[in-house]
Structure formats: C-alpha cells, structure tokens
C-alpha positions in Angstrom: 87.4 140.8 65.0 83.9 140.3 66.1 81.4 142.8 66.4 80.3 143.0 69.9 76.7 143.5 70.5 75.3 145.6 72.7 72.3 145.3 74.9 70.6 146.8 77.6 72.9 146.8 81.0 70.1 147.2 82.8 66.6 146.2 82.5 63.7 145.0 85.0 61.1 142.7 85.0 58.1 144.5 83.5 56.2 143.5 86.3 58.4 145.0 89.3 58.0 148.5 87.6 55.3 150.5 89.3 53.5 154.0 89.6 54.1 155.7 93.2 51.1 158.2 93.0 51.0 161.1 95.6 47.3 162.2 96.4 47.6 164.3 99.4 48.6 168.2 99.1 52.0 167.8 100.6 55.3 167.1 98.8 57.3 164.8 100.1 61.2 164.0 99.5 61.5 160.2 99.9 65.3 158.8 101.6 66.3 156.3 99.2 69.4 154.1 99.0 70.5 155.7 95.8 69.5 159.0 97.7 67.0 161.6 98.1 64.1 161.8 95.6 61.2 164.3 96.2 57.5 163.7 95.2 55.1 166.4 94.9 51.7 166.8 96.1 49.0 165.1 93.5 52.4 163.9 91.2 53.2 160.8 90.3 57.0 158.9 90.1 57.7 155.7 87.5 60.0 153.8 90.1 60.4 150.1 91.1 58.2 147.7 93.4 60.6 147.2 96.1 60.1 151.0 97.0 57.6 149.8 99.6 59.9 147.7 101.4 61.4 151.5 102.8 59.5 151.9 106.1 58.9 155.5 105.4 56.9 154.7 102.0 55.1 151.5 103.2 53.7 153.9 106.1 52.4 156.5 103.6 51.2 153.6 101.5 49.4 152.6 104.8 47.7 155.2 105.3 46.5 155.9 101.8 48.5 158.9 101.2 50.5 157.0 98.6 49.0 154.4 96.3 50.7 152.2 93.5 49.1 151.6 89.8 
C-alpha cells in the first residue's frame, strides 16, 4: 500500500492575505459569514482580502477608521 501524502487542505494565495488594522479607540465586533469576530481599538487582525467586500468593513475602511497593510 502506498503512503498517502499529506498536504495543506487549505492554503491562500499569499497575496489575498491581508492586515485589517483598527486605529480608532473603539472595538468593534465585525458580522462575518463564518460569524462574529471582534476587533479592538488600535489592534490589528491577519484575515483575508475579500473582508472588504462586507458592506460594514468597506464603510469603516471608507472612512479611515480601518486600513489594510
């Protein structure tokens, strides 16, 4: 019998992972599709890209509350 080799199950593109960096004083918890995740004031969350497509975060984004590195 063969070995079976393992990999990863789940990997991204290098380029779709981002910084969402919270600079204002408030904490936030963010409504996902996976569910709720909460960012606090002046902290920063290792997430993917396509978080901005979520109306909620592209308006914070907007309005400079919430920039990506």
């Amino acid at each position: 019998m063969a070995e079976a080799k393992i990999g990863n199950t789940w990997q991204e593109n290098p380029d779709d992972i981002i910084l969402l960096i919270n600079h204002s004083d408030n904490n936030y918890i963010l409504e996902l599709p996976s569910g709720r995740c909460r960012l606090d004031a002046h902290k920063r969350i290792r997430t993917l890209r396509s978080i901005v497509n979520l109306p909620d975060v592209r308006d914070l984004v907007e309005q400079g509350v919430l920039t990506i590195e």
